[in-house]
C-alpha positions as CSV (number, residue, x, y, z in Angstrom):
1,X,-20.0,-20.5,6.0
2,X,-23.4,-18.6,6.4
3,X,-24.4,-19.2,3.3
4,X,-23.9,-22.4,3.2
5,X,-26.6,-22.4,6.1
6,X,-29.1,-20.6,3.9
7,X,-31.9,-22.7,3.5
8,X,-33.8,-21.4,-0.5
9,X,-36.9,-22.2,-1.4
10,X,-37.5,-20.5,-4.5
11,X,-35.8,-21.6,-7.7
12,X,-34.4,-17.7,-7.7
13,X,-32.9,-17.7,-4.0
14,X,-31.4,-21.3,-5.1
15,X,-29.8,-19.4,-8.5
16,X,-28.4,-16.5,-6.3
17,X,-27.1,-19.3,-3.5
18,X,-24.6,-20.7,-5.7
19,X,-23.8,-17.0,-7.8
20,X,-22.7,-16.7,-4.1
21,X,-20.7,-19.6,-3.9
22,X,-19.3,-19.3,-6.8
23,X,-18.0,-15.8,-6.0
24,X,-16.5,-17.0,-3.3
25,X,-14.4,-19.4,-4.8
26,X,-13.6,-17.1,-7.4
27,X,-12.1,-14.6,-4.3
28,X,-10.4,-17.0,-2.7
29,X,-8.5,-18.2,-6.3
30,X,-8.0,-14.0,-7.1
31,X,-6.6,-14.1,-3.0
32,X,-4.0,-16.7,-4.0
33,X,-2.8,-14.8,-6.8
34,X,-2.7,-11.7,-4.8
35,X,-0.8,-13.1,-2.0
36,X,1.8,-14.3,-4.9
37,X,2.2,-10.7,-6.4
38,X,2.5,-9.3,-3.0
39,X,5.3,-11.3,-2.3
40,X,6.7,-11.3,-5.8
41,X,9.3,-8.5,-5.4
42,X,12.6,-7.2,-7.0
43,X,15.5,-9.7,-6.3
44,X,18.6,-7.9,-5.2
45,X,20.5,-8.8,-8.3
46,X,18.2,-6.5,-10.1
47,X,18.2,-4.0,-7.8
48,X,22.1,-4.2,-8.1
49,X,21.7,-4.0,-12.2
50,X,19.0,-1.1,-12.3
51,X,21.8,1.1,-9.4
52,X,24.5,-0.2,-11.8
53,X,23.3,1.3,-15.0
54,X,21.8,4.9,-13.1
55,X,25.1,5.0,-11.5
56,X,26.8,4.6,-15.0
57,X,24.3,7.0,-16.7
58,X,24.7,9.9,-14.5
59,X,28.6,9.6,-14.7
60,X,28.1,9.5,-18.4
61,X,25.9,12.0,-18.6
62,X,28.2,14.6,-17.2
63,X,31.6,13.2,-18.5
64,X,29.9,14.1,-22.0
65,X,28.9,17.6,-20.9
66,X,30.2,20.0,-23.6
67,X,29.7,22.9,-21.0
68,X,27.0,24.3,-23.3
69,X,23.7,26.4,-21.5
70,X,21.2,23.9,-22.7
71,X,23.3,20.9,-21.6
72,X,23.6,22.6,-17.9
73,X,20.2,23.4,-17.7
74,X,19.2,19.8,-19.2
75,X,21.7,17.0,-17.5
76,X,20.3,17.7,-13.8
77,X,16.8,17.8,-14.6
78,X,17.6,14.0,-16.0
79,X,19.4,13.4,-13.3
80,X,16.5,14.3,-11.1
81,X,14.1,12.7,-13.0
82,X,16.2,9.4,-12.7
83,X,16.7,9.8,-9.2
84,X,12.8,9.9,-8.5
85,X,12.2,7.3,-10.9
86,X,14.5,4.7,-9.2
87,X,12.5,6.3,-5.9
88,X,8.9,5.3,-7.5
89,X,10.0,1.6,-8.3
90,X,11.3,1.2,-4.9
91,X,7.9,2.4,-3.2
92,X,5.8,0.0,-6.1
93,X,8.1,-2.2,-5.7
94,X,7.2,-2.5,-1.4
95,X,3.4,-1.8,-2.4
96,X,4.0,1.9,-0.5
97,X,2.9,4.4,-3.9
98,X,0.0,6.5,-2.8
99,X,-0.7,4.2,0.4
100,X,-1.7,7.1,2.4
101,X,-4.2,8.6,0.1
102,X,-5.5,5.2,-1.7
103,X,-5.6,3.3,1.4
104,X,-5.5,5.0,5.0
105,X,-7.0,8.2,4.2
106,X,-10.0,5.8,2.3
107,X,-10.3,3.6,5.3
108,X,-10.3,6.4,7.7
109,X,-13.6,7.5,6.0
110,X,-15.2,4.5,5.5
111,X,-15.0,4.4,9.4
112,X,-16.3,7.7,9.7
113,X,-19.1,7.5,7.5
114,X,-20.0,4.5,9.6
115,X,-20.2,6.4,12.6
116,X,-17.0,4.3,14.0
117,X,-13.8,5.5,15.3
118,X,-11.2,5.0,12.7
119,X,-8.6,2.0,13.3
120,X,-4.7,1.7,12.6
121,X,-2.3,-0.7,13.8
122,X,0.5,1.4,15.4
123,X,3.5,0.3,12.8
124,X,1.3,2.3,10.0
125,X,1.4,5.3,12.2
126,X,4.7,5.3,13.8
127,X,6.4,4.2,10.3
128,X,4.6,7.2,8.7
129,X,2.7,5.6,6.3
130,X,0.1,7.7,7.1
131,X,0.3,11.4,7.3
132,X,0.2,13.5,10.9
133,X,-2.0,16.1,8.7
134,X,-4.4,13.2,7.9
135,X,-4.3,12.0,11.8
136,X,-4.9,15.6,12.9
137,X,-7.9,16.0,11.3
138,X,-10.0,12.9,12.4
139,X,-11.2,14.1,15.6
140,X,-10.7,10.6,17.5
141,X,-9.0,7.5,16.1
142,X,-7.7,4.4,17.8
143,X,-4.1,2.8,17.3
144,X,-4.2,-1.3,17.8
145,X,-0.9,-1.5,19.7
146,X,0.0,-5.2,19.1
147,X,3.0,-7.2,21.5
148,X,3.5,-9.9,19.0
149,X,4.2,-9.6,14.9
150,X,1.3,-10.2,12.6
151,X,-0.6,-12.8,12.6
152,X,-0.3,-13.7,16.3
153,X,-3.0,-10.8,17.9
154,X,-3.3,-11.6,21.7
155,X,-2.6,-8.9,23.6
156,X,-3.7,-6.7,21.7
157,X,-4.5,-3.1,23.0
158,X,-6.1,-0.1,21.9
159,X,-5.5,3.0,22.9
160,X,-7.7,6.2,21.7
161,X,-6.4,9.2,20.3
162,X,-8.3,12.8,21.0
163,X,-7.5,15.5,18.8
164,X,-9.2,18.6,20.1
């Protein structure tokens, strides 16, 4: 570790040495939890109970229509709002909600601001987790086209995309 290597010879650079450290270690203990939450997700049982009772309230919801105007105007907007709602906690559930605007699109500009060419690994583009509009507006961008699954990178390749 670099800083580590860091020779201080002022009591101040010594303090800010181990604030360093000490950071560190406190990233690498947040990076454990992290990696837990990641792969902390839905078990199919629940899955199978959270179907269960939508299934069970939409059936029920329209079994107990009294044919009334308000009751047909009201039961598919629940239903619709049920149906995205199930949606949502499937794409939080496989870390996917706003991806493309809080992380791609983000990243994409970070690059640009740094005068580099913007970087994606070719599974976020070809699985559309970020949007052609975005790609069609960065000028040049590469794509990391990978032989092997994550983590193993040899033969790797990048190939660069020209929008003109």
């Amino acid at each position: 570790m670099f800083v580590l290597q860091l020779k201080p010879r002022t009591s101040l650079q010594k303090e800010a040495q181990k604030k360093i450290i000490d950071n560190v270690r406190t990233i690498l203990q947040h990076r454990k939890r992290i990696i837990y939450n990641v792969h902390n997700k839905m078990f199919i049982f629940e899955w199978i109970a959270l179907l269960g009772l939508y299934i069970i309230f939409i059936v029920l919801m329209f079994q107990l229509n009294d044919g009334s105007g308000l009751a047909m105007l009201i039961l598919p907007i629940l239903a619709t709002v049920l149906t995205l709602l199930l949606l949502i906690l499937q794409n939080l559930n496989n870390l996917r909600w706003q991806e493309s605007s809080w992380i791609w699109k983000q990243l994409s500009n970070l690059f640009l601001e740094l005068d580099l060419l913007p970087y994606f690994a070719d599974e976020i583009i070809y699985k559309k987790r970020i949007s052609k509009k975005h790609l069609n507006r960065i000028k040049k961008y590469r794509i990391g086209i990978f032989s092997y699954k994550y983590p193993e990178v040899r033969d790797k390749k990048i190939k660069i995309v020209n929008n003109k």
